[in-house]
Every structure is written in structure tokens, then in C-alpha cells.
C-alpha positions in Angstrom: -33.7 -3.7 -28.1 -34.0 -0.6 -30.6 -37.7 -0.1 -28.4 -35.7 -0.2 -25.2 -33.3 2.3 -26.9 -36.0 4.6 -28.0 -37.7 4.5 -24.3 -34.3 5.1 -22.9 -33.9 8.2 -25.3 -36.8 9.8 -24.9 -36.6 9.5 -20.7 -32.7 11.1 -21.3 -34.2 14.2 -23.7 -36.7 14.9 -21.3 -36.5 18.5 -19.3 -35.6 17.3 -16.2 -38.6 19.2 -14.5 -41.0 16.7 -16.8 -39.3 13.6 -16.2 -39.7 13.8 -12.3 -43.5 15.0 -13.3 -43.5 12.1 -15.4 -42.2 9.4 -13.1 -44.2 10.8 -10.1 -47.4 10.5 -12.0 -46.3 7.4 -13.1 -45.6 5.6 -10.2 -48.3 7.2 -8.0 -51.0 6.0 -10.7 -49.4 2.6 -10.4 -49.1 2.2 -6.5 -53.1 3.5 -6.5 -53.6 1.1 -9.0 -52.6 -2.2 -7.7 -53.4 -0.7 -3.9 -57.2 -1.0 -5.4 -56.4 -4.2 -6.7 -54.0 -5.8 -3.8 -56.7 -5.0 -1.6 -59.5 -6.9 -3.7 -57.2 -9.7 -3.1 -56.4 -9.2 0.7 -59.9 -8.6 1.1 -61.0 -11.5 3.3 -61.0 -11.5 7.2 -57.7 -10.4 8.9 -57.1 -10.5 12.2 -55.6 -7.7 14.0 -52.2 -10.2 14.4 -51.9 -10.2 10.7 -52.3 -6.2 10.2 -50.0 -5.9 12.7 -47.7 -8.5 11.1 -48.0 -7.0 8.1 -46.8 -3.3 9.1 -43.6 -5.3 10.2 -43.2 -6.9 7.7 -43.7 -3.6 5.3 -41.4 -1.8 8.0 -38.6 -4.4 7.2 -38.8 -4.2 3.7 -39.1 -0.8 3.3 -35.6 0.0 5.7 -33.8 -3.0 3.3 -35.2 -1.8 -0.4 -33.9 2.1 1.3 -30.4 0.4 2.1 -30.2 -0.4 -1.3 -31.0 2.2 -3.2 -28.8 4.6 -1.3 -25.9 2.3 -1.9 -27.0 2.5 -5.7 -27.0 6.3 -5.5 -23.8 6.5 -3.7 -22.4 4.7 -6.5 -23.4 6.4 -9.1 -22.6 9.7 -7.8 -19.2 8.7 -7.2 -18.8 7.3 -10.5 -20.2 10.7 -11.9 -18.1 13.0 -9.9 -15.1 10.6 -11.4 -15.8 11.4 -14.6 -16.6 15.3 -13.9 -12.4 15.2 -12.3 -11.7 13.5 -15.8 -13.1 16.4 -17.5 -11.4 19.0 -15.7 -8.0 16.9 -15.6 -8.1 17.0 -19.8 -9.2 20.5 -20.0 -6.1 21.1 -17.6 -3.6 19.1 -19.9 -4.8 20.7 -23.2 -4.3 24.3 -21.3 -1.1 23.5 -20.0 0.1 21.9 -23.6 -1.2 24.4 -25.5 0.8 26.7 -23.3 3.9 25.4 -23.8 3.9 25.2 -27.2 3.0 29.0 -27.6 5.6 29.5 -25.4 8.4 27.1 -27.0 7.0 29.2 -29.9 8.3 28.7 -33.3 7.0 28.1 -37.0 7.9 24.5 -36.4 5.2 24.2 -33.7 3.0 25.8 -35.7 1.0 22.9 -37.3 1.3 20.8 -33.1 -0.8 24.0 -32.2 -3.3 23.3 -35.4 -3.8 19.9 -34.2 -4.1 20.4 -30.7 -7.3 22.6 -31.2 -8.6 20.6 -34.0 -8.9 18.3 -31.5 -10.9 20.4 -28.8 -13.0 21.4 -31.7 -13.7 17.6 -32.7 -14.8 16.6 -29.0 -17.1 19.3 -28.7 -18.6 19.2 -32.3 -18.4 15.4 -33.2 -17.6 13.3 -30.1 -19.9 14.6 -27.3 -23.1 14.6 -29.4 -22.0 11.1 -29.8 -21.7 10.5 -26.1 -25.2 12.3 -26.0 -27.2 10.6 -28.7 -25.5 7.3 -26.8 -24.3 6.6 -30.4 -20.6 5.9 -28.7 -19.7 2.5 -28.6 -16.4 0.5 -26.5 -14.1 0.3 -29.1 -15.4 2.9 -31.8 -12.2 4.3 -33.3 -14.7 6.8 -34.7 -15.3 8.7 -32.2 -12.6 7.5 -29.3 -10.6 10.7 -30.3 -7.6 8.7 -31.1 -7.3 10.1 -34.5 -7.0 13.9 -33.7 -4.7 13.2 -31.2 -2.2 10.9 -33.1 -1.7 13.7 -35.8 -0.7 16.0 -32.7 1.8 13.2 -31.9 2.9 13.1 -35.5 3.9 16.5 -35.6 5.5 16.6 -32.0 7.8 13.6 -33.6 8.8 16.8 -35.8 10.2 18.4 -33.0 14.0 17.8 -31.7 14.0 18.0 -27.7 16.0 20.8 -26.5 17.5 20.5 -22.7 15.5 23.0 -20.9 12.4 22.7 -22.8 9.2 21.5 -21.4 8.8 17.3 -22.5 5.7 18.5 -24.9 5.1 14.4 -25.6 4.9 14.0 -22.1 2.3 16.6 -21.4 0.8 15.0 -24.5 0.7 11.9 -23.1 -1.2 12.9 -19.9 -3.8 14.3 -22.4 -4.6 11.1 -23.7 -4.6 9.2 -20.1 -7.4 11.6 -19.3 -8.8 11.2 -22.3 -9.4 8.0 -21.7 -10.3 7.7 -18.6 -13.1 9.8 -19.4 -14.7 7.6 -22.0 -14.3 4.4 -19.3 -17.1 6.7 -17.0 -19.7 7.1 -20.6 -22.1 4.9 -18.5 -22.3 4.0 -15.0 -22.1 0.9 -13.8 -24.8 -0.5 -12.1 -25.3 -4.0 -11.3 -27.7 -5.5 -12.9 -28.9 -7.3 -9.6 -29.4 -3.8 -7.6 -31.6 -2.8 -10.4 -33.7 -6.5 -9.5 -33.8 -5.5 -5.6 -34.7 -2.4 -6.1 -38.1 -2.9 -8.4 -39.1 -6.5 -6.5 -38.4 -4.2 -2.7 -40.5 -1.6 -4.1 -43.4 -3.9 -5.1 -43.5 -6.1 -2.3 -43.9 -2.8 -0.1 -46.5 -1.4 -1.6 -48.2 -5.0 -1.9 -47.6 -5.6 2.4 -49.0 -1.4 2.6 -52.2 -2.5 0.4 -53.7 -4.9 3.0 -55.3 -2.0 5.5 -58.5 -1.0 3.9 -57.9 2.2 1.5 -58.9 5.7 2.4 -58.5 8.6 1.0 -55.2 9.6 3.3 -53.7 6.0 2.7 -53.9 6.8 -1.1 -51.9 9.8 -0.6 -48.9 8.4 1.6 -49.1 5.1 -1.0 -48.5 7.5 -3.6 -46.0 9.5 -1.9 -43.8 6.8 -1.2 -43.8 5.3 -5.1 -43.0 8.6 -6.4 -40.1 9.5 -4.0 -38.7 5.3 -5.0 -38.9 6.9 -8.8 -37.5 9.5 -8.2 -34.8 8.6 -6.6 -34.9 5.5 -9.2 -35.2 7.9 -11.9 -31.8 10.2 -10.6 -29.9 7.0 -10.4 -30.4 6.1 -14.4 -30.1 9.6 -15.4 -26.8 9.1 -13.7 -25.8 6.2 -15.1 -26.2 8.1 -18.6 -24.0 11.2 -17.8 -23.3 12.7 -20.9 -27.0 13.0 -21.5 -28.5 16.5 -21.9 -30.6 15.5 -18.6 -27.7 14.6 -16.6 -26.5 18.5 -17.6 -23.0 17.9 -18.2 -21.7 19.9 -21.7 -18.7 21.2 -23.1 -18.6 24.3 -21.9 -14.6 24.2 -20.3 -13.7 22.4 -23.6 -15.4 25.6 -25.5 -13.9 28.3 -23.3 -10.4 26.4 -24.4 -11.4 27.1 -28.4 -12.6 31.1 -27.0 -8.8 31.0 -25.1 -7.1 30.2 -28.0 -8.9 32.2 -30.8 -7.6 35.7 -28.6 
């Protein structure tokens, strides 16, 4: 497992100008590779029914392993513009808490203030390298956020509600909803299975595409195909991995709230 972790690192830490250099390459070498090899083994006497069965067949497959990966794209993106709305929708709540409480004003508010950008300052400095360095775990009180926010509520408990007032715990409260609807989107979910269609589709069309005799023009649309399936295979787990510096979402609207309340 910690091999599989380190692989998975290093892909995520990439530039993500190598990584699609590095999974093209990759996957080209491969598909000339076993198309050298495939054809060894195809290499007896086909009839022209057989070639002609086999482009079918490679036709079929190929529209079927496309099918599915879209659907696994589509549902990653969705699942990554969720989490991007999550974001946003906290950023929002702290803004509009904060707000209030300069304007409710007061010494008494004073320390609710503290808190509040303590934690800003604690998901940008502790929790999203977390997230990053996929050191985040379900159920990891350490990094959750929880903490921060609970001495907010602590010293909002301080405060006596005043008709009129804006219902501070209740803008406090849709902090934390967002909050943690944001940490249910720190990986995508991908079924399993879809990940099994997608790798056994993509061999079995380059297997039914190596029984023509190679040229040098076959090579090159082989090796086309493989790197636009990693590629696109690539996009989906960089997706599935969104707080990753390769996925390029970062703090920045949770910094600009620290810069907004520092003036």
C-alpha cells in the first residue's frame, strides 16, 4: 500500500504539462509494445472475413470503452465543481459572519472575531496541506476543523441575543454545514468497477487493432489512441484527488479573507 501511495504521490506532484508527457509516452510505448507482440501472436493466416471481423469487433469496443469513460469524466467533474460551490459557500459564510460581528461591534465580540480568523488561518496553513499531502483521513479530528470552530462557538455562547441583531450562531452554523460538505468531496468517488472497464476496454482494443500487419502509419494512430485513453484516464484520477497541487485548486479566497480582515 505505502508503494501505491508513493506512485500516487508522485503522479499528483507532477507539473501537469509532465504528467500528460508522461502518460502519453507511457501509454504510446506500451500500445507499440504489445502491437509488436499481439501481432507475433496473430501472425498466422487470416482471411479477409476475420480482418474484417476484427475491425468490427475493435469498432464495438472502442464506442463501449468511449461510453464509459465519458460517464467516468462526467462524474468526476460534477463531483469537482461540488466541491469548488463548497468552497465558495464557506468563504461566503465566514465573510458574511465576520461582517456581522464587526458590525454588532463590541469588546465582547472581540475574542468571536479572534477565533473566527484563527480559523481561516488554520485551514489554509494546517488543514489544506493535509488535504494536499492526502494526509487527511474520514474521521481525523486533527485536521476536520472542528476544533477552531468550537472555540468560535464557545465565545458566541458569551453573547446574549438582542432582538434586532443578526442570529450570529446561526450564520455560524452554516459555516460548519459547508465546512463539511467540503471535506465529504476530498476524493472523488469512482467506482471501482469503471476503473476495471475502462483498463480491460482499452486493452482488448488495442489487442483487436494489432491483428493488421504493422506499418509505420498504424504505429502512429495505435499510439495516438493509447495516449488520448491516458489522458483522459489520467484527468479523471487527477480529479478524483482535487485538493492536489495538480488538480490546481488552493486557498487563495480563504487568503484574500485573512488580507480582508488584516485592513
Amino acid at each position: 500500500m505505502s508503494c501505491i501511495f508513493k506512485w500516487r504521490m508522485f503522479i499528483l506532484s507532477l507539473p501537469i504539462g509532465i504528467s500528460i508527457a508522461l502518460a502519453v509516452t507511457v501509454s504510446a510505448s506500451f500500445s507499440v509494445a504489445l502491437y509488436f507482440v499481439a501481432h507475433r501472436f496473430w501472425s498466422v493466416e487470416l482471411t479477409d472475413e476475420t480482418k474484417k471481423t476484427a475491425d468490427i469487433v475493435a469498432t464495438r469496443i472502442g464506442v463501449i470503452h468511449a461510453v464509459v469513460l465519458g460517464m467516468m469524466f462526467a462524474n468526476v467533474r460534477v463531483e469537482y465543481n461540488e466541491m469548488i460551490v463548497a468552497i465558495e459557500s464557506e468563504a461566503s459564510a465566514l465573510v458574511r459572519l465576520y461582517n456581522a460581528l464587526e458590525r454588532q461591534g463590541g469588546e465582547e465580540l472581540k475574542g468571536a472575531r479572534k477565533k473566527l480568523k484563527e480559523y481561516v488561518h488554520f485551514i489554509v496553513d494546517e488543514q489544506w496541506p493535509a488535504l494536499r499531502e492526502l494526509r487527511f483521513q474520514p474521521g481525523d479530528r486533527e485536521y476536520t476543523g472542528r476544533g477552531p470552530l468550537d472555540l468560535v462557538w464557545k465565545e458566541l455562547k458569551k453573547i446574549e441575543y438582542k432582538p434586532g441583531d443578526l442570529n450570529l450562531k446561526e450564520l455560524l452554523d452554516r459555516v460548519e454545514n459547508y465546512r463539511i460538505q467540503r471535506l465529504f468531496d476530498t476524493k472523488g468517488k469512482t467506482l471501482p468497477v469503471f476503473w476495471y472497464i475502462a483498463m480491460i476496454g482499452y486493452l482488448f482494443t488495442l489487442l483487436t487493432l494489432s491483428i493488421p500487419a504493422p506499418t509505420l502509419r498504424r504505429y502512429i494512430l495505435v499510439s495516438l489512441y493509447a495516449g488520448m485513453v491516458a489522458v483522459v484516464l489520467l484527468g479523471v484520477f487527477i480529479l478524483t484527488h482535487p485538493y492536489s497541487s495538480a488538480a490546481g485548486v488552493s486557498p487563495d479566497v480563504f487568503q484574500w479573507l485573512l488580507e480582508g480582515a488584516s485592513q
